[in-house]
C-alpha positions in Angstrom: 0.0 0.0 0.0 1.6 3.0 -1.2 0.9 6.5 0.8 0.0 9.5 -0.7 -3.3 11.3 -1.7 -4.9 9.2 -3.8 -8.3 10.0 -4.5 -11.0 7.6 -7.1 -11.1 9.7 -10.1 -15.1 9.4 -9.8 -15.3 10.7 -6.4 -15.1 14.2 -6.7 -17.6 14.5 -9.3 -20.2 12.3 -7.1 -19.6 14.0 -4.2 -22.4 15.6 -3.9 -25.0 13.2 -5.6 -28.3 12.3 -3.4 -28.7 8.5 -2.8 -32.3 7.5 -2.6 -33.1 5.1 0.5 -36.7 3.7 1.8 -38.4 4.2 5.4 -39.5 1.5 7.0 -42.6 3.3 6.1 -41.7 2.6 2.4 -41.4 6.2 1.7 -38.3 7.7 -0.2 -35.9 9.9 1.0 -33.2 11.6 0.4 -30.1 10.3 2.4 -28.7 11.3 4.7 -31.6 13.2 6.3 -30.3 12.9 9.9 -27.5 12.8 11.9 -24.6 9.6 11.2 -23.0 8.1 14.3 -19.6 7.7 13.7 -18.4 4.8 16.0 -14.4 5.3 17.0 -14.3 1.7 18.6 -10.9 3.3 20.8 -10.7 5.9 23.5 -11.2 9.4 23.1 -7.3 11.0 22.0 -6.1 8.3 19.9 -5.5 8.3 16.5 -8.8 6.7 15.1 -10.8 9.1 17.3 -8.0 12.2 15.4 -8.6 11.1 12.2 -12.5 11.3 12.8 -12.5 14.7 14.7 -10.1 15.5 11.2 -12.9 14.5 8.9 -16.2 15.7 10.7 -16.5 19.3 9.7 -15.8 19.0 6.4 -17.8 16.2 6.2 -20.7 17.7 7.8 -20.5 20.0 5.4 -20.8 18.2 2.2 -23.4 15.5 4.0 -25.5 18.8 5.3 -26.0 16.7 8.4 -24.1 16.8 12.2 -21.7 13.7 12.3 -21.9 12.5 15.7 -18.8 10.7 17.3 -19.3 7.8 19.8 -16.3 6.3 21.1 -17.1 2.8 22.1 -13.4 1.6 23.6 -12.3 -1.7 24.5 -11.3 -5.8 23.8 -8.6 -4.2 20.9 -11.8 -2.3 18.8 -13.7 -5.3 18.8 -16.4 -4.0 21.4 -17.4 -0.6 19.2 -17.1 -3.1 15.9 -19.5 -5.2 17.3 -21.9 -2.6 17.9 -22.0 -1.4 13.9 -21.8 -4.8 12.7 -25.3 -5.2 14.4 -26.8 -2.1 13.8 -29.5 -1.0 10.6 -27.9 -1.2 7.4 -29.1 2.4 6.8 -25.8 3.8 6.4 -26.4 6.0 9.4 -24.0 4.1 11.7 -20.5 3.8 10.7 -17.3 2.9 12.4 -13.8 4.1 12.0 -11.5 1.4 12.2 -7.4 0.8 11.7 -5.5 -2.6 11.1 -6.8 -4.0 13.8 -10.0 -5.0 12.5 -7.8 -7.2 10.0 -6.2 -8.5 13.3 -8.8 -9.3 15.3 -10.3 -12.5 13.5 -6.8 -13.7 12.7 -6.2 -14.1 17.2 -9.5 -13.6 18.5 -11.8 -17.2 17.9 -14.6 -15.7 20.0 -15.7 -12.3 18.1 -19.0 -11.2 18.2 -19.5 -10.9 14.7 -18.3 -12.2 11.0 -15.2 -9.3 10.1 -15.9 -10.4 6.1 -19.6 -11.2 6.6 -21.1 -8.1 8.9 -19.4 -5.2 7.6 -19.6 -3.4 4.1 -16.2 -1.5 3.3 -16.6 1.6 2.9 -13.3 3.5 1.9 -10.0 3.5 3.4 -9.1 7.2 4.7 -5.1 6.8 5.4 -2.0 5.2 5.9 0.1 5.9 9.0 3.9 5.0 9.0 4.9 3.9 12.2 8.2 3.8 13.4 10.9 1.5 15.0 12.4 3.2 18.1 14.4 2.1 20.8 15.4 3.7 23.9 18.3 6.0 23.4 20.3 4.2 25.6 21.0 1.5 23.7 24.1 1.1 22.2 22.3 0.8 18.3 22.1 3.5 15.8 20.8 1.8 13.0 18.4 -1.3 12.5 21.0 -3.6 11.6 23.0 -2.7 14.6 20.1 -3.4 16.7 20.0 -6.7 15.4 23.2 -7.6 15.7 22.2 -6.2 19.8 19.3 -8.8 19.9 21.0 -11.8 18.2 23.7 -11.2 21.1 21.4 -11.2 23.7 18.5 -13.8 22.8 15.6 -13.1 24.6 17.1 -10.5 26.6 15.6 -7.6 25.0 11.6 -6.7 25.4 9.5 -5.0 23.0 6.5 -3.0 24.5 2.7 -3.6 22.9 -0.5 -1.6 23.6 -2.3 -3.5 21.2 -2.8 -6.7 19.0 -1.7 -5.4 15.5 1.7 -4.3 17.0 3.2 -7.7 18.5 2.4 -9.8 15.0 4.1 -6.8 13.4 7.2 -7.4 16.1 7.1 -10.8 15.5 6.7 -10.7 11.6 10.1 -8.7 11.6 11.7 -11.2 14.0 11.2 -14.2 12.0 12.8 -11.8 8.7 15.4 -10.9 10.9 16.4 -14.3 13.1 16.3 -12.7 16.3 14.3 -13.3 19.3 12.6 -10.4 21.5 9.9 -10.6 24.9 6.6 -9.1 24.1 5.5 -7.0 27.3 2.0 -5.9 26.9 0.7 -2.3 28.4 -2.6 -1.0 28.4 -2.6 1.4 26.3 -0.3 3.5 24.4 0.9 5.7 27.0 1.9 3.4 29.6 4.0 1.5 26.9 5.5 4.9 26.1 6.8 5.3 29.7 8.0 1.8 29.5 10.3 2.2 26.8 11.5 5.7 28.7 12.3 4.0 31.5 14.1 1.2 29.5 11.9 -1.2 31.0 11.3 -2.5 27.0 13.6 -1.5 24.7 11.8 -1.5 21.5 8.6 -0.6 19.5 6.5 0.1 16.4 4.6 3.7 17.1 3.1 6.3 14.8 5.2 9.8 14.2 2.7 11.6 16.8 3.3 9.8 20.1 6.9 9.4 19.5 7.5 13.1 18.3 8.7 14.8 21.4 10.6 12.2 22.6 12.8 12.0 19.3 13.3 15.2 19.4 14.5 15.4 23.4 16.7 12.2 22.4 15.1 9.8 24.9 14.0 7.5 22.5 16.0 7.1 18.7 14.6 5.9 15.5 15.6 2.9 13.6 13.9 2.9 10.8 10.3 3.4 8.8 7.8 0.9 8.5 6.0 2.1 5.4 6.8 2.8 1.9 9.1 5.9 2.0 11.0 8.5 4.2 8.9 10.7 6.1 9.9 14.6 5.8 9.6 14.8 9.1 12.5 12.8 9.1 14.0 12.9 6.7 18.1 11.0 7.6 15.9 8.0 9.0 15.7 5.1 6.5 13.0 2.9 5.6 13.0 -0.6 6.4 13.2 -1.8 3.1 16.2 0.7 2.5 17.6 -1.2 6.1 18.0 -4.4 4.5 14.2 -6.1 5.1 12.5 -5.2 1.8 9.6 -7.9 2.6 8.8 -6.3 5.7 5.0 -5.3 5.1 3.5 -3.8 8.0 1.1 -1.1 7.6 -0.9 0.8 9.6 -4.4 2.4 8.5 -7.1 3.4 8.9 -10.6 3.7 7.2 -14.3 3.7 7.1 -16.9 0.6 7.1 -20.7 -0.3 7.4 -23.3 -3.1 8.6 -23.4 -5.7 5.7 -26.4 -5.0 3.8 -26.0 -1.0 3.5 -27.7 0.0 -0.1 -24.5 0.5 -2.5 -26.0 4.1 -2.8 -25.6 4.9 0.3 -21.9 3.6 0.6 -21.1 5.2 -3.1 -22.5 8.2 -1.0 -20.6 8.3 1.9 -17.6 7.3 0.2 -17.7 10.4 -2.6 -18.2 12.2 0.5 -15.2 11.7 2.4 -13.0 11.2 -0.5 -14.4 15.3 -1.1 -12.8 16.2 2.3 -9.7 14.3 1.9 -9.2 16.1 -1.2 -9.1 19.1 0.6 -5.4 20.6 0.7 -6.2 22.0 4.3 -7.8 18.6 5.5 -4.6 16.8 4.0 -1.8 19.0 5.5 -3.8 18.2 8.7 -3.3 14.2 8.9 0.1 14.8 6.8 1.6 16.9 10.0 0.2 14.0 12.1 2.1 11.2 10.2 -0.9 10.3 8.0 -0.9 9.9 4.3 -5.0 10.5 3.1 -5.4 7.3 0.7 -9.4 7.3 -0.6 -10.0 4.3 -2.0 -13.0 3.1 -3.5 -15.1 0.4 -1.9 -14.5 -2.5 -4.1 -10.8 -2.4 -3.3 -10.6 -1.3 0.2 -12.5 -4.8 0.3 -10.1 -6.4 -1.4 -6.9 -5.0 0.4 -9.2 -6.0 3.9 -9.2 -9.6 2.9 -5.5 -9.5 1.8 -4.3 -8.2 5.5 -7.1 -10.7 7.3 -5.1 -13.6 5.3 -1.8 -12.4 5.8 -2.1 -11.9 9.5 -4.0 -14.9 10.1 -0.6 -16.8 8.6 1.3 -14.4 11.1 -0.6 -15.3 14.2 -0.5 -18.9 13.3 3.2 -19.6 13.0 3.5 -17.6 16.0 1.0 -19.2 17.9 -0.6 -16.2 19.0 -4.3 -16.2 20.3 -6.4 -13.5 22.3 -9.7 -14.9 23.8 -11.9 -12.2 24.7 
């Protein structure tokens, strides 16, 4: 998945085209003709719940109606999922989701719902390039030398999670590199954050944002990019490929779904729609300064990259004999 803003050439021209829909009444209407929920399925501050406050006035705007926002956090997004999955397909309920609703079926046997069966893609909204760091402390300045730390030390260095789609990502570049690191698991982002300042883990994979300020006060040093190029943010740190793993394939995202069953109006609707605002150059400056490469895609093929990241996790989880039961 390549970054950038890449908007579907039809979009912009449909932006603004009306989508019939039926009442239970059987009247028509025009949709939307009240306000949408817009489920973040994380807490309040994070970068699902970001990208939505990002995308609500502008999308207001060109849906004429209020966007509401409902953050629905817990069990790694599955608990505000579940909640859309079972919801009217009227396209009035939507949830904002990341990688992790790839993740979740590939660990997680007991979900309330069917990820490929319940859900009706909508369109992807970005890509986010997160970063190896380590704490500064360590004597490693580039990726390889932080291998050649690790394969030294077997099992002596940790690597902090916060969530699911972060340890198969740490232990998909173990097995490419040969080395072998100790998952710690946090809840939440912040208290992993003060675990690798304290150098009580000694690695991670974190978006630009969270990391920011402690790159720049040197108490934590970056490795290397996960994602397809440099960021200009910064700009002397290389890309994994460009480290020496070139099938390292790790991205995070993060886009826009509905119950199964949603009219294909309505989701060619909502889709124009938010491809509109993320055409914007103000909207993507915005997520760009936040580590976020926009990336509309139409519905069709945000389906199909879905099912490619639900099949190559699943493989990941498997080999590594990683299973959440929630």
């Amino acid at each position: 998945m390549t970054g950038g803003r890449r908007i579907a050439g039809a979009a912009l021209g449909l932006a603004l085209a009306v989508a019939p829909a039926i009442t239970s009444g059987g009247r028509a209407e025009t949709f939307p003709s009240r306000p949408i929920r817009l489920v973040v399925p994380y807490a309040a501050g994070g970068v699902n719940d970001v990208a939505a406050r990002l995308l609500q006035p502008g999308l207001q705007a060109a849906l004429g109606q209020p966007i509401v926002i409902d953050n629905r956090s817990g069990a790694n997004g599955a608990i505000g999922s579940a909640a859309v999955a079972k919801a009217p397909p009227d396209g009035y309920t939507l949830v904002i989701d990341n990688e992790s609703h790839a993740v979740n079926p590939a660990i997680n046997p007991k979900l309330p719902y069917d990820t490929v069966r319940e859900f009706a893609p909508v369109t992807l909204i970005c890509t986010i390039s997160r970063l190896f760091v380590i704490n500064a402390g360590l004597p490693a300045h580039t990726l390889a030398e932080f291998v050649a730390l690790a394969k030294a030390q077997p099992g002596a260095l940790n690597y902090a999670i916060a969530a699911s789609p972060v340890q198969l990502a740490m232990e998909l570049f173990d097995s490419m590199a040969g080395i072998t690191l100790t998952s710690v698991t946090y809840r939440g982002g912040a208290p992993a954050m003060q675990a690798m300042l304290s150098n009580e883990t000694q690695i991670t994979l974190v978006p630009l944002a969270p990391a920011a300020s402690y790159l720049q006060s040197g108490q934590l040093r970056a490795l290397a990019i996960a994602g397809p190029r440099r960021s200009s943010a910064l700009p002397d740190v290389p890309t994994v490929a460009e480290a020496g793993y070139p099938a390292f394939d790790a991205p995070s995202w993060i886009g826009v779904l509905a119950p199964a069953g949603t009219p294909p109006p309505i989701v060619a609707r909502l889709h124009d729609a938010i491809a509109a605002v993320l055409a914007k150059p103000d909207v993507g400056e915005r997520f760009e300064a936040l580590g976020m490469d926009v990336a509309a895609q139409a519905p069709e093929s945000f389906g199909r990259f879905i099912a490619g990241e639900i099949a190559k996790w699943t493989k990941v989880a498997r080999d590594h004999n990683i299973t959440v039961e929630e």
